[in-house]
N, C-alpha and C positions, 0 to 999 in steps of 0.2 A: 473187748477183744473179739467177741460172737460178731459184731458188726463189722466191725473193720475187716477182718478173715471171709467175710462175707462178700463185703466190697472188693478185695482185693480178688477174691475167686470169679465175680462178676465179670471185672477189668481183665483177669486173663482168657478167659472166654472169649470176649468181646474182640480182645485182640489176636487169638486164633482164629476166630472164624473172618478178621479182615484178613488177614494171612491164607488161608483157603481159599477166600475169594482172589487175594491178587496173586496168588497161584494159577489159580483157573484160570481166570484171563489172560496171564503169560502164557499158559501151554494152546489157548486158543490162540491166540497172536503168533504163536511158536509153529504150529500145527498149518496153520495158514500161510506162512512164510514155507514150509518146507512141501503141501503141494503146490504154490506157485512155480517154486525151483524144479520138482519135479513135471513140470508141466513143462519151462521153459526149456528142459532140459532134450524132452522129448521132442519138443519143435523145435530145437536147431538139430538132431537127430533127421528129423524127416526134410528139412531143409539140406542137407549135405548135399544130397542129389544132382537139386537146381543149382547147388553151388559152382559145384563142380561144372557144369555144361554151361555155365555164363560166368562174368568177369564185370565188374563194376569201373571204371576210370578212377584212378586217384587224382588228388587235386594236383591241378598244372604245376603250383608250387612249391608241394608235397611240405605243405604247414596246416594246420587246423589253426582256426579263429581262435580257440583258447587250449588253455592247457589242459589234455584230457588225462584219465585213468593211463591210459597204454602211455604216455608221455614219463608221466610219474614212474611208471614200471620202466620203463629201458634209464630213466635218472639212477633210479637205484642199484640194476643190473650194471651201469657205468661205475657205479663203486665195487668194482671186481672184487678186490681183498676186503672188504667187511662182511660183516656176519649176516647184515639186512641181504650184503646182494649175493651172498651164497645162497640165501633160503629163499629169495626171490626167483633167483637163478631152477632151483630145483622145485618150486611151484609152477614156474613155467616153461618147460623142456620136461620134467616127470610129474604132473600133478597127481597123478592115481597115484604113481609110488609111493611119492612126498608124503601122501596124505594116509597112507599103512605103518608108514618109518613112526615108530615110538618114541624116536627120537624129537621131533618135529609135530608131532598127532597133536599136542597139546598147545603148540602156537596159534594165535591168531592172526593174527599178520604182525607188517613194520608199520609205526607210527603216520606215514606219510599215506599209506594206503586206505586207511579205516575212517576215514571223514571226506567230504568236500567241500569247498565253498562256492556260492555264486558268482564271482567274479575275479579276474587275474589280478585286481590290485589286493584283494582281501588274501590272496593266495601266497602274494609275494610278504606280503608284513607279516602275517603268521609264521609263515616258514623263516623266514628273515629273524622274527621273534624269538622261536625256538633253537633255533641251529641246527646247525648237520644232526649232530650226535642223536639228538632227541627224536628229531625226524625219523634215523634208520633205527631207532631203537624196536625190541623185537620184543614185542605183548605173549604174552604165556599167562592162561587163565588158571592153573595153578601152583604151586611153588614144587611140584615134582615134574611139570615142566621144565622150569627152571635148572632146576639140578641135572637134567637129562640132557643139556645141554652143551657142559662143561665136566668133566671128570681128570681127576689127578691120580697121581702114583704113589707110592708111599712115601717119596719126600715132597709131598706136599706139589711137585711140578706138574701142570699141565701135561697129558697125553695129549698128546697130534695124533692119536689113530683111533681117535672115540670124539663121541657127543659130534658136538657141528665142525670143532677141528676135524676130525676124520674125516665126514663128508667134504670139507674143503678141501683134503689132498685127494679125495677120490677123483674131485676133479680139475687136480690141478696148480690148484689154490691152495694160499697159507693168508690165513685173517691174520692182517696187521694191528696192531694197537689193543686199545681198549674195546670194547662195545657193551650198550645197555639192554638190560633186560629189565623188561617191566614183569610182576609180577600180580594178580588180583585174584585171591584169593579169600575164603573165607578163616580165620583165626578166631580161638579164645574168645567164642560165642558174636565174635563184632569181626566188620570185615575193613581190613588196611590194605593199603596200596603199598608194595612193597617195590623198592627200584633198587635192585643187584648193578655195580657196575663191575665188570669183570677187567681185573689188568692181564695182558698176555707176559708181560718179562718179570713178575714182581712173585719172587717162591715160595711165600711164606701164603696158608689161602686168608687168612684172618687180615694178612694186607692189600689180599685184593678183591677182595667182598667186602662193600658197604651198605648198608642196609638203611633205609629213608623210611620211616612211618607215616603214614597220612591218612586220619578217617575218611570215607566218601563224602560226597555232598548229601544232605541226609535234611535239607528242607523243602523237599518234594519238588513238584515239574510243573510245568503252565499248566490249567488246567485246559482238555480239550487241545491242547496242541500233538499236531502226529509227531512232530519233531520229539516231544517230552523233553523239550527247554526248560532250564534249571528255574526254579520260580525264587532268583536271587533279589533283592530288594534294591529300589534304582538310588544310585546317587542322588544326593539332598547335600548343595550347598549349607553353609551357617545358616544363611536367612531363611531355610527351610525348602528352595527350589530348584528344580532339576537343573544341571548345567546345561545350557546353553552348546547346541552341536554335539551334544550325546547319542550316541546310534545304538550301542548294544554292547553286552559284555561279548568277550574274544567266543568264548565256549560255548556261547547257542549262537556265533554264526557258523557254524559245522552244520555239514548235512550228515546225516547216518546213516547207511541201508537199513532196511527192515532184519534183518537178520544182526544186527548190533546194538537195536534200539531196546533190545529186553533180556534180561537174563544172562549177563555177561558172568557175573558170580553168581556165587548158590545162593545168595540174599537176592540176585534178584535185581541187583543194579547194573545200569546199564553202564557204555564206558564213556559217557556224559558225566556220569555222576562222581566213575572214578579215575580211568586214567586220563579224561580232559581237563577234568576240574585241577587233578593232581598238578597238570602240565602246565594251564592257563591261568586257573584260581581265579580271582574276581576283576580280571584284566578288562582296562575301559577300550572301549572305541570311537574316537571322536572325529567329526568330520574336517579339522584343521588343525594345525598346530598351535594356531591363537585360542580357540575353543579349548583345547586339552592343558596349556599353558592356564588360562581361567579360571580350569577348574580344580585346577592343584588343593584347593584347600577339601574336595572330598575324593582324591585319589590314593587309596589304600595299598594297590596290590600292582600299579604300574597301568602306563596306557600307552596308547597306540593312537595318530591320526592319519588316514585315506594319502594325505599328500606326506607321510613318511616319518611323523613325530614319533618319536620313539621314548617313555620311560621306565625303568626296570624296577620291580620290587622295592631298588632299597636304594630308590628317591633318584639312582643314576640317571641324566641324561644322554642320549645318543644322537651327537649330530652327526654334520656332512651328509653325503649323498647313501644314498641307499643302496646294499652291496645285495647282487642277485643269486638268493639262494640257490645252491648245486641241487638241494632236492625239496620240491613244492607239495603240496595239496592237489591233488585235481579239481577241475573244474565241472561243478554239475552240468551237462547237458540234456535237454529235454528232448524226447524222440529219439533218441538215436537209434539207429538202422542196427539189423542184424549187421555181422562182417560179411564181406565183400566176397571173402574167397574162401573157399574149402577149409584152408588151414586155417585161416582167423576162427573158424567157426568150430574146429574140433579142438582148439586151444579155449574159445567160450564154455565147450561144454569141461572140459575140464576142470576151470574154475569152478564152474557152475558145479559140479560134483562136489568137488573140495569145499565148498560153501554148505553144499545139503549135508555133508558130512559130519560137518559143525553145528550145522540146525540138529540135526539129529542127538549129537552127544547132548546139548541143550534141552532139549524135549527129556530124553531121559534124567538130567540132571534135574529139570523144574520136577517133574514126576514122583521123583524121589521125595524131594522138597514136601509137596503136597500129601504124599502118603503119612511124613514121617509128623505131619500137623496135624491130622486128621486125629491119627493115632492120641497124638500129647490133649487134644481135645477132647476124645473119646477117655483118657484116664482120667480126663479130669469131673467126668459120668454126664459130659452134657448129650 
């Protein structure tokens, strides 16, 4: 018993002090991401100037070559009555406010906003994949987010003049229908991905709260990759060999900002591990519909091919033509310029604020993390 009590105090050791270390490197990673922002924050400040005394030409045809970030934003501000384009709405028109409201303080965006892919066709099958609802659904890092969101009366009914209904009539607006909220959180020493769907007509709350459990991905990330792509295991036909026009699973072709890549929950996961894996799970990618069609005998979780092959979790197939989702993923672009004019550039820094905002509560959150390991280590007299 002297032995094994031995061993087993060695092992928690061992695995506090890994936990300190990947503490430490999140708030390094953390800390470095929030003076970049403060840096870039100060240089469109000192650029306002120049802005304002010159003016850049828009394109003749007033389209961009792909679909960008600002595209994806006015998609969703075009869903007037939902809850993504109320909160999209008052991130871009009040960012400073937005980002004081306690009501909102604890969101982290809409689905459609917190990734990118490289290229328009990966942009349209993703989104196409998911659907509206999933796309505007609205991430809250933890479940008193959530609750801040929606408040009732004593018969169980919805108030219109609290949580993000209120703000909706403040301006104007009444959210139609359902909406999702994602929730990630740490629980019961293990952390679950929790997805609230909220009904607006239905009075009873227990019939319109559904609650979906799902642990993270929890078999770590490519090693040396900045992405911190999931290091999920590749498809192996029967005869033991990769399938043929295999490209990637759906969930590491996401791109992340640095600001999403670390510390999404207080364990420390990013939302790679939980709210994409949650969404996407071990979804293939293959470069043709004969390729994907192939390799049916090791497609677990549903796939996806370039020219539009579509199959769902539970073996469904999706033909005919391909229907163009109302709201996409952006498209990464590399280089891209400050904005053009004054106001593009004080609506940048706004974001840009609301982003350090978020690094910020992060930093202290990892912080926390680290102190309270330190401590469990130090009881334990190493």
């Amino acid at each position: 018993m002297s032995a094994m009590f031995q061993t087993n105090h060695k092992g928690n050791i061992e695995r506090l002090r890994k936990d300190i270390a990947r503490h430490g490197d999140n708030l390094i990673l953390l800390k470095t991401e929030a003076d970049r922002l403060d840096k870039s924050i100060l240089d469109l400040q000192a650029s306002l100037v120049k802005d304002r005394s010159s003016s850049v030409p828009s394109n003749t045809d007033g389209k961009s070559a792909s679909h960008s970030e600002e595209e994806t934003r006015k998609q969703i501000l075009e869903q007037r009555n939902s809850a993504a384009g109320i909160l999209c709405w008052m991130k871009t028109h009040h960012a400073i406010l937005a980002s004081n409201l306690p009501l909102i303080n604890d969101v982290l965006g809409v689905v459609a906003t917190l990734a990118s892919v490289d290229n328009d066709n990966i942009s349209r099958l993703l989104s196409e994949y998911l659907g509206l609802e999933a796309m505007l659904g609205i991430v809250c890092k933890t479940f008193l987010g959530v609750s801040a969101l929606e408040k009732y009366d004593g018969d169980g009914l919805i108030s219109t003049s609290s949580g993000l209904h209120g703000l909706a009539s403040s301006t104007g607006r009444n959210i139609n229908g359902r909406f999702l909220v994602i929730c990630l959180e740490d629980l019961r020493q293990e952390t679950y991905l929790f997805v609230v769907v909220f009904a607006v007509f239905l009075s009873q709350i227990l019939d319109r709260c559904f609650i979906i459990l799902n642990r993270p991905y929890v078999g770590g990330v490519v090693n040396n990759d900045l992405q911190k792509k999931l290091a999920l295991p590749e498809p192996k036909l029967p005869n033991g060999k990769r399938p043929s026009g295999f490209i990637d699973f759906a969930v590491n072709m996401l791109n992340l900002d640095n600001s999403n890549l670390f510390c999404v929950t207080s364990d420390g996961y990013g939302l790679r591990e939980t709210l994409f894996y949650h969404l996407f799970s071990q979804l293939q990618v293959y470069a043709t519909k004969t390729a994907m069609i192939s390799a049916l005998p090791c497609i677990t979780h549903g796939a996806l091919s370039l020219d539009g092959g579509m199959i769902k979790k539970n073996d469904a197939f999706f033909l005919g033509d391909r229907k163009d989702a109302e709201v996409r993923f952006p498209v990464i672009s590399e280089g891209r310029d400050l904005p053009a004019t004054s106001c593009q550039t004080e609506d940048k820094i706004k974001l840009l604020k609301w982003e350090r905002h978020s690094i910020g509560q992060d930093i202290g959150r990892e912080q926390r993390l680290l102190e309270k390991t330190k401590a469990n280590l130090k009881s334990l007299g190493d």
